[in-house]
N, C-alpha and C positions, 0 to 999 in steps of 0.2 A: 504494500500500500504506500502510495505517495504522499509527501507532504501536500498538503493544500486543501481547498473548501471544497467537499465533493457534494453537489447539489441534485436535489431529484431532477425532472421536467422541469420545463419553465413553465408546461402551460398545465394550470390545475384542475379540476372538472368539481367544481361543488364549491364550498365556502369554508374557509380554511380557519377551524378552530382553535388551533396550537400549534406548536413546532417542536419536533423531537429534535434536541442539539447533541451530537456524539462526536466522539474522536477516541484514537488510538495513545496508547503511552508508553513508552520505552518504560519508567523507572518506576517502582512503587513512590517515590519520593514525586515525582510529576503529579502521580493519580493525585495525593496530598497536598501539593502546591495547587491544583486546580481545586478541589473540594474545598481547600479552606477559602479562596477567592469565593468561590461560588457562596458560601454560607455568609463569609464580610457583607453580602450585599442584601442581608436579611430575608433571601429567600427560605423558605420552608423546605426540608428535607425531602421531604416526600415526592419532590421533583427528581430526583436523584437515583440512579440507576448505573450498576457497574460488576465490572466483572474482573476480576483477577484471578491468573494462574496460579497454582498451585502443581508442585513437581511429584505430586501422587497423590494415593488415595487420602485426604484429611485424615480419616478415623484409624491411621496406619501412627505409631507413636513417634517412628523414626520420620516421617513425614513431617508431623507437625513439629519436631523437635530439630530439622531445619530449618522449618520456614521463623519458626522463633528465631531459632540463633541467626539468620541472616537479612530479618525486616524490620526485631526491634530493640538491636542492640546501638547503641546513640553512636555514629559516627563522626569525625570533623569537631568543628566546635561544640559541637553537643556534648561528644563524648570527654573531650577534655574539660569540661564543665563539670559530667559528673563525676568524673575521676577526682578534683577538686573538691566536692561537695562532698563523696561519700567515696572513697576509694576501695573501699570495703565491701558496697551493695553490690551483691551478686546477681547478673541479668533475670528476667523474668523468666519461670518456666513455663511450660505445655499450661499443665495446672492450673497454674495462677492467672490464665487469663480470665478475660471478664467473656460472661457465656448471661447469658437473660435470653434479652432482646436479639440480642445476636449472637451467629455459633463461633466457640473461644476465639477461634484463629483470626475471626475479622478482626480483635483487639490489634492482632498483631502484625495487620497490616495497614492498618488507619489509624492504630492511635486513638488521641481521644475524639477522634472525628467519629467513632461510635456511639458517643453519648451524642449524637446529633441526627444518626441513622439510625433506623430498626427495619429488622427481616433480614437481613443478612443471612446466606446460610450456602449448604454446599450445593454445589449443582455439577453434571457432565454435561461439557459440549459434546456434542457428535462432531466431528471433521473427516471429510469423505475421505478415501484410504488413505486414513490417520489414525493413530487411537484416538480416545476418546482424553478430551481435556478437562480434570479436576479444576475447578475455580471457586472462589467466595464469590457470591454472586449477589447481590440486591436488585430485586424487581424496582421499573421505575412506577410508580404509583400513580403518578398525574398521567402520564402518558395512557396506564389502562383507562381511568377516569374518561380522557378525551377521547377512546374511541381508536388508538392505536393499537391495540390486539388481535384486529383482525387477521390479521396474514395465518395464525393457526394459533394450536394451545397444546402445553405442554412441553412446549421450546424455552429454553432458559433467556438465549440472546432476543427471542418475540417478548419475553414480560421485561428486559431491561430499555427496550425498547428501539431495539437494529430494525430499521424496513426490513422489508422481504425480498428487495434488490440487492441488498449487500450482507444479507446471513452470510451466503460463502464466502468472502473476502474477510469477514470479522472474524468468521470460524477459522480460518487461515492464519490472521492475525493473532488469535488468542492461540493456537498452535505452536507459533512461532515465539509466544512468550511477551505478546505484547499485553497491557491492560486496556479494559476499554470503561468509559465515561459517558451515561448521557443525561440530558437536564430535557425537560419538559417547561415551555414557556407559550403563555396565551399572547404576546405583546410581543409584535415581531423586533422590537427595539430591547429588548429584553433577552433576545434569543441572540441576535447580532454578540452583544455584551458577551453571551454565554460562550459562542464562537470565540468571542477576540481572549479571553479569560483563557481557553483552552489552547488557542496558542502560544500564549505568552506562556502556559508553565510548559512548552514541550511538545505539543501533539502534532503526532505523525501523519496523521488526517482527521480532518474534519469533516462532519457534516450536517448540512439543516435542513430537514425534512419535514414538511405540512401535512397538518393533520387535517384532515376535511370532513362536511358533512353534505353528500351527496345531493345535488340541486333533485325537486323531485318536478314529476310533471302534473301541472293542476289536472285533476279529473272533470 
């Protein structure tokens, strides 16, 4: 997938209710640097839908006891911050993450950007002859609300809310170890915002997709 804004049609058929905003992410620290922009601007969570790899099965101990020791242990100035503070605190485990509202491991790839999302939880992509990709995944919520569900059910990337034109290029994408991001906005100025926020932390494509609600014909 290319960098740049990948756009449905131009030309829409009905009256466009929303826009599903997405993009791709190299780093867990991007997905973070976009989600925390996205929440500065007082939107509601529940816009929010995303998906991150995971290098096996979650419920596996040695699984999740990589993805610990490699998403939340403080790198850079963080970490010499808490070497300082506490040179003694021994990283989080498996365990000790926080599980509720969300399953452990999202703690420990978002941080406390959990206490701001809920449903969090495990999901497998299908990818055509490819295995099958472990991910934390959050449905985007506003997106089913607007009517974005249609394309089918029981697809993890159809409730975060990928069109149905580009499942296989995301499924691709999240194979190849990328994360993906999307925001649900009624206000096409809003969704713009969503776009530009996702480039600026990093995103390897973009895209803004209308939601519509089909013209009908008077009887």
């Amino acid at each position: 997938m290319t960098t740049g804004v990948v756009r449905q049609g131009t030309r829409v058929e009905g009256t466009v209710r929303a826009c599903v905003i997405g993009a791709t992410f190299k780093t867990i620290s991007q997905v973070q640097q976009a989600l925390n922009a996205v929440r500065a601007t007082g939107t509601a969570g529940d816009i929010v839908g995303f998906a991150i790899p995971l290098p096996g099965d979650p419920n596996d101990p040695a699984v999740a006891a990589q993805v610990v020791g490699e998403m939340i242990v403080p790198r850079g100035i963080g970490a010499w911050l808490m070497t300082v503070l506490d040179p003694h605190k021994p990283a989080p485990t498996y365990a000790e993450q926080v599980s509720g509202r969300n399953v452990p491991l999202a703690h420990a790839v978002l941080g406390d950007l959990t206490n701001w999302v809920g449903a969090a939880g495990y999901m497998r992509v299908p990818v055509a002859g490819r295995v099958p990709v472990w991910i934390v995944g959050r449905p985007n919520h506003a997106v089913s609300v607007q009517g974005g569900n249609g394309v089918g059910r029981g697809d993890a990337l159809v409730t975060i809310g990928i069109p149905a034109s580009q499942l296989e290029a995301f499924r691709g994408a999240i194979a190849d170890g990328r994360c993906v991001v999307t925001t649900c906005e009624t206000d096409p100025g809003r969704a713009e915002r969503d776009a530009s926020i996702m480039r600026r932390a990093g995103a390897q494509a973009v895209f803004v997709h209308p939601l519509t609600v089909p013209h009908k014909t008077p009887s």
